[in-house]
C-alpha positions as CSV (number, residue, x, y, z in Angstrom):
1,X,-43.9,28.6,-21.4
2,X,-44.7,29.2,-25.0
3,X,-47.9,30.2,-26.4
4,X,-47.3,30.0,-29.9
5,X,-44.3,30.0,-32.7
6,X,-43.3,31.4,-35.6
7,X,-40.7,31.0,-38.5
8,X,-39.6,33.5,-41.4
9,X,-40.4,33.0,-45.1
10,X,-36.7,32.4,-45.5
11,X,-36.6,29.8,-42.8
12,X,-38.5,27.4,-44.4
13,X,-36.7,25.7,-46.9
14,X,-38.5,24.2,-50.4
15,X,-37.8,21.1,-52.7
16,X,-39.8,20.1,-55.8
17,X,-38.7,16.8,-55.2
18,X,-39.5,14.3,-52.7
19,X,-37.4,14.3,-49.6
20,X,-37.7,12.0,-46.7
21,X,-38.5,13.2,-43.3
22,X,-40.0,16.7,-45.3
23,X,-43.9,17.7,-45.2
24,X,-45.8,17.9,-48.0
25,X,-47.0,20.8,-49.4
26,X,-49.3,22.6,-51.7
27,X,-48.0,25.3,-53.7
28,X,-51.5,27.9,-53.5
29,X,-49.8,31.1,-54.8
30,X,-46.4,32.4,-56.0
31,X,-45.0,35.8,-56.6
32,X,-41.3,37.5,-57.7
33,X,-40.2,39.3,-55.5
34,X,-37.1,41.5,-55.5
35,X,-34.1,39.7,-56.4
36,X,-35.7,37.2,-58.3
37,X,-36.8,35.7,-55.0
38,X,-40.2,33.9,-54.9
39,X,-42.8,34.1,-52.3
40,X,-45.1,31.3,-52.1
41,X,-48.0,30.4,-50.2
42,X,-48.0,27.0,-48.7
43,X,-50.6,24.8,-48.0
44,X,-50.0,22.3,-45.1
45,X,-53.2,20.7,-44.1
46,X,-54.9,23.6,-43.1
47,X,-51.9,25.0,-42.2
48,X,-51.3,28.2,-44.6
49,X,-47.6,29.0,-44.6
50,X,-45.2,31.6,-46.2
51,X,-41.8,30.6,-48.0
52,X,-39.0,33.0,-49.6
53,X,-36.7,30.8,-52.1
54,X,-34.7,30.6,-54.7
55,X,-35.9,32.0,-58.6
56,X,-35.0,28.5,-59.6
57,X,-36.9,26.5,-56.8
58,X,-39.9,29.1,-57.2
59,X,-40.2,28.8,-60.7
60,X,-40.4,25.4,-60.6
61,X,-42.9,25.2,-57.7
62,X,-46.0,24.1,-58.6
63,X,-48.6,21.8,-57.5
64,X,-46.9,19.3,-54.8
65,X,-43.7,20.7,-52.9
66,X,-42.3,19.1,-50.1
67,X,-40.8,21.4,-46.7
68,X,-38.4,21.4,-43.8
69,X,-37.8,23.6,-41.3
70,X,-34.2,23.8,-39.2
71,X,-35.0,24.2,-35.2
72,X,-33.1,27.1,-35.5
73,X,-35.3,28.7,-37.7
74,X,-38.0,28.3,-34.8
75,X,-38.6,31.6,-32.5
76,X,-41.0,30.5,-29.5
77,X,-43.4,33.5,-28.4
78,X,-44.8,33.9,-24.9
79,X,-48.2,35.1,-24.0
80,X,-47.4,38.6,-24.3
81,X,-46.0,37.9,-27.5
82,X,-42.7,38.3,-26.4
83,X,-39.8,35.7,-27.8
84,X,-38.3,33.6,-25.4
C-alpha cells in the first residue's frame, strides 16, 4: 500500500484566476528559472508545495493563486520509497 506521494513542479498546474474545483494557494516565493520558467513556492494550508510554470503565469503570480493537479501527475511511493 502507499506510504506517501509525490508530484513534480511541472505537474502542478497554476491560474491567477479563480477556477472551480482548484485549491487555493499562496504565492510565498518565486524565481526564473532557465527558459523563462518560474519556480514558485506554494502555500496550501500548511502544505508547502513546489510549481514550474509558464513566464507569463509566474510573472503574474502573486498573492492568491489557485492549483490543480491531474491524477496522472500523482506517483504513489511505498515504504521503501519505492513507486508503485
Amino acid at each position: 500500500s502507499a506510504e506517501t506521494f509525490g508530484v513534480r513542479a511541472e505537474g502542478i498546474s497554476v491560474s491567477t484566476t479563480e477556477i472551480k474545483g482548484a485549491v487555493q494557494a499562496k504565492v510565498t516565493h518565486k524565481s526564473i528559472g532557465a527558459g523563462g520558467q518560474y519556480l514558485l513556492d506554494l502555500a496550501v494550508g500548511s502544505l508547502l508545495v513546489k510549481a514550474r510554470v509558464s513566464h507569463s503565469v509566474g510573472r503574474d503570480a502573486v498573492g492568491t493563486v489557485w492549483t490543480t493537479i491531474e491524477s496522472e501527475n500523482i506517483t504513489f511511493f511505498d515504504k521503501s520509497g519505492k513507486a508503485i
